[in-house]
DOMITOR-286983 format. One record per residue: residue number from 0; x, y, z of N, C-alpha, C in turn. Coordinates in steps of 0.1 Angstrom, whole numbers, plus 5000, padded with zeros to 4 digits. Layout:
BEGIN
num | n_u | n_v | n_w | ca_u | ca_v | ca_w | c_u | c_v | c_w
NUM | X | Y | Z | X | Y | Z | X | Y | Z
...
***
This chain:
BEGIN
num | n_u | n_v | n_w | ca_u | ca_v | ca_w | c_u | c_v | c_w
0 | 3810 | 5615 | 4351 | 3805 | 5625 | 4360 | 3815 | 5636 | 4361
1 | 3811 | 5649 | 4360 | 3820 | 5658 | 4357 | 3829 | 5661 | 4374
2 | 3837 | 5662 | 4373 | 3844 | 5671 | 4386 | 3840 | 5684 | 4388
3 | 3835 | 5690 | 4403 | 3830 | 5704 | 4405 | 3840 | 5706 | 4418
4 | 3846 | 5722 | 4416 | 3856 | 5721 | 4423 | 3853 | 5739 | 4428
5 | 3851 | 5743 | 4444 | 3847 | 5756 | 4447 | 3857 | 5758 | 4451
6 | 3867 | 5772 | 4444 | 3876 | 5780 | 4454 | 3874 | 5786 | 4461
7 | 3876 | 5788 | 4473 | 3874 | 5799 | 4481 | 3878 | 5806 | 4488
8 | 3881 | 5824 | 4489 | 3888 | 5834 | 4493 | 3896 | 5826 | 4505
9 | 3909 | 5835 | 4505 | 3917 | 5832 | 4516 | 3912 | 5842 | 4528
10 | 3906 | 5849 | 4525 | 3897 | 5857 | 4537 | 3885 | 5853 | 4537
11 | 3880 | 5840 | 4536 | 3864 | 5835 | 4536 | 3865 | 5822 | 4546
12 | 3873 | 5819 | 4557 | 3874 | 5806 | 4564 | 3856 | 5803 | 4568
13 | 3845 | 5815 | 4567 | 3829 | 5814 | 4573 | 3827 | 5802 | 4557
14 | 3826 | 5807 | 4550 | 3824 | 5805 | 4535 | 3825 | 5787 | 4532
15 | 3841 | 5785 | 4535 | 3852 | 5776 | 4533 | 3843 | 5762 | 4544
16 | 3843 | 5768 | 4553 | 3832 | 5758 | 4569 | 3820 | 5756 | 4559
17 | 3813 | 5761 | 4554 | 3795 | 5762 | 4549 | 3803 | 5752 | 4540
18 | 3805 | 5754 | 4529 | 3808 | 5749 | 4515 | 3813 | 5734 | 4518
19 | 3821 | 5733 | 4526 | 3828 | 5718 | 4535 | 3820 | 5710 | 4535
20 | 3811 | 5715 | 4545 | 3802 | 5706 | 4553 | 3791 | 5703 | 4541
21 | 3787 | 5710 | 4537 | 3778 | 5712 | 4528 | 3782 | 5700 | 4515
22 | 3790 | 5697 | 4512 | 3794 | 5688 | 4500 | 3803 | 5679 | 4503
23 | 3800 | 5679 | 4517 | 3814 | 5666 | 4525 | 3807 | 5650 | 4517
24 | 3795 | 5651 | 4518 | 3792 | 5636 | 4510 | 3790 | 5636 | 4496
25 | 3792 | 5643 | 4491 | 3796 | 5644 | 4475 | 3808 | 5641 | 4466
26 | 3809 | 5633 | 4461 | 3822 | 5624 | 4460 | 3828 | 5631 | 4444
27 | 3818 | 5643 | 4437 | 3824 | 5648 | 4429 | 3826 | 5662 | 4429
28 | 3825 | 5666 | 4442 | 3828 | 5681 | 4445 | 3835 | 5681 | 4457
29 | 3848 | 5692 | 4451 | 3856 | 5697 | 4460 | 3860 | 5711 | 4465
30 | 3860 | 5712 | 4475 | 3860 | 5729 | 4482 | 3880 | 5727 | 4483
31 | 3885 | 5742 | 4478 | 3897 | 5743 | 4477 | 3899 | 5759 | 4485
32 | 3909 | 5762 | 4491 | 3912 | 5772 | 4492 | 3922 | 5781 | 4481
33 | 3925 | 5790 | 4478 | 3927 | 5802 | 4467 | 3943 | 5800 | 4469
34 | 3950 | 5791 | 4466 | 3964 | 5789 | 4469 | 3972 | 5802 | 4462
35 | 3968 | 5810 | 4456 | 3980 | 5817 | 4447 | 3980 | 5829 | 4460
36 | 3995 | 5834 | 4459 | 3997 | 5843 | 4464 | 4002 | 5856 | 4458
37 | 4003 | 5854 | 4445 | 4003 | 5869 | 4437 | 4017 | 5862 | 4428
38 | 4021 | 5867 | 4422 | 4035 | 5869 | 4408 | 4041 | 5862 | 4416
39 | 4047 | 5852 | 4409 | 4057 | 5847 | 4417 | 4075 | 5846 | 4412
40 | 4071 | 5850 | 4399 | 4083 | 5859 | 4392 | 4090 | 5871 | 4396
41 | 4103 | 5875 | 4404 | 4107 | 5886 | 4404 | 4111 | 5896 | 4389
42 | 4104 | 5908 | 4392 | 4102 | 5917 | 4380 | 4117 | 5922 | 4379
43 | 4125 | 5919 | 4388 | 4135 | 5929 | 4383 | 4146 | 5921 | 4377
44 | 4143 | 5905 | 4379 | 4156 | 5900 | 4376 | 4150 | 5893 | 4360
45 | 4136 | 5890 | 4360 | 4126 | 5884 | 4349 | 4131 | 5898 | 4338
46 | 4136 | 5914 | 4340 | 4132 | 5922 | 4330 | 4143 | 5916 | 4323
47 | 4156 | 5914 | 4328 | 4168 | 5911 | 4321 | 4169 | 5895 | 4309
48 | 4158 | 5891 | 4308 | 4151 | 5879 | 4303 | 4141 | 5881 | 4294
49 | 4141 | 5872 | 4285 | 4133 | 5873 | 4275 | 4122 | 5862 | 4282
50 | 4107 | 5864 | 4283 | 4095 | 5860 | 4289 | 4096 | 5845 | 4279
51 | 4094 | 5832 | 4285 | 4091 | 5820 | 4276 | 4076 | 5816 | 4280
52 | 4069 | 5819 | 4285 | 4058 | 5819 | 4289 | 4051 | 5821 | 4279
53 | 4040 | 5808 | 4271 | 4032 | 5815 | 4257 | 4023 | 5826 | 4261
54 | 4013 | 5819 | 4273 | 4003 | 5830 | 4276 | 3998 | 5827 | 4295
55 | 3990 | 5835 | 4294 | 3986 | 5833 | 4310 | 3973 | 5811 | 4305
56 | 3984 | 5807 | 4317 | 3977 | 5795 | 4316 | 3959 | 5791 | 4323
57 | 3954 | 5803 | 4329 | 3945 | 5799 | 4338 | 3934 | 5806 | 4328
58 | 3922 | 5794 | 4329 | 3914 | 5794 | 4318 | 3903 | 5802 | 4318
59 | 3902 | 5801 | 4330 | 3887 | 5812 | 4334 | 3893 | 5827 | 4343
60 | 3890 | 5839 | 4335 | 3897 | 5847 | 4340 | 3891 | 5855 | 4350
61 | 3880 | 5852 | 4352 | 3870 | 5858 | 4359 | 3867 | 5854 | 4372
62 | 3878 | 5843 | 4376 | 3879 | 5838 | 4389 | 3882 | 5846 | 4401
63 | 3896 | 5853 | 4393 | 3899 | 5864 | 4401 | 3886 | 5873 | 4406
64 | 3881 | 5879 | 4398 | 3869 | 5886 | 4402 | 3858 | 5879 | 4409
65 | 3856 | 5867 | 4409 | 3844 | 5864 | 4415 | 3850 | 5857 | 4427
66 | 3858 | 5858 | 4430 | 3870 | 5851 | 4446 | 3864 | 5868 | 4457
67 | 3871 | 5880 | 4447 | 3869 | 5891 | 4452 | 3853 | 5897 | 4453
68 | 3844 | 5891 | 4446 | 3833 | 5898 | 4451 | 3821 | 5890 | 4459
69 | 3823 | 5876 | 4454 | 3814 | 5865 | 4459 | 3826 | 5859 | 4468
70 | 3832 | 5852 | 4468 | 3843 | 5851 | 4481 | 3844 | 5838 | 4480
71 | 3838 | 5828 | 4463 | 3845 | 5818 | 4459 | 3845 | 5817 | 4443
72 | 3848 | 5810 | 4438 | 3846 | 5808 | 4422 | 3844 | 5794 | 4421
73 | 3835 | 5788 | 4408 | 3831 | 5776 | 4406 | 3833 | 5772 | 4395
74 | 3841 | 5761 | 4392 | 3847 | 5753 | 4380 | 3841 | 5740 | 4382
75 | 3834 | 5737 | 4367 | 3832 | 5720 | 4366 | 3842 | 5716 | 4353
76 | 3847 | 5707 | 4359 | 3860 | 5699 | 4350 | 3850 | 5688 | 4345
77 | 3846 | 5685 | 4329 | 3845 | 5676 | 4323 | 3855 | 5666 | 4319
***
């Protein structure tokens, strides 16, 4: 059974309540809140450094945008 997992805006606690209750008996869906808080690399000490980072690790890039316009994003993990 696949894993379904709703993030939801750190400005959306109305959202975050609905979504909760709503899939509290659902044993393969989980409501998360948006834990990133932005770069967490300082830029000024990272310029002096060569980046080891292959690429951006987060898979669906469209999260970001759909956090900001719908006020959650939806991933199912197979």
């Amino acid at each position: 059974m696949p894993r379904e997992i709703f993030i939801v805006a750190r400005d959306r606690p109305d959202l975050y309540r609905y979504l909760s209750q709503t899939f509290a008996d659902a044993e393969n869906v989980q409501v998360i809140w948006d834990r990133r808080a932005g770069e967490r690399r300082v830029a000024s000490i990272e310029a002096r450094r060569p980046e080891r980072r292959r690429s951006d690790r987060r898979r669906r890039a469209s999260v970001e945008q759909e956090l900001r316009t719908v006020g959650y994003a939806f991933i199912s993990i197979e």
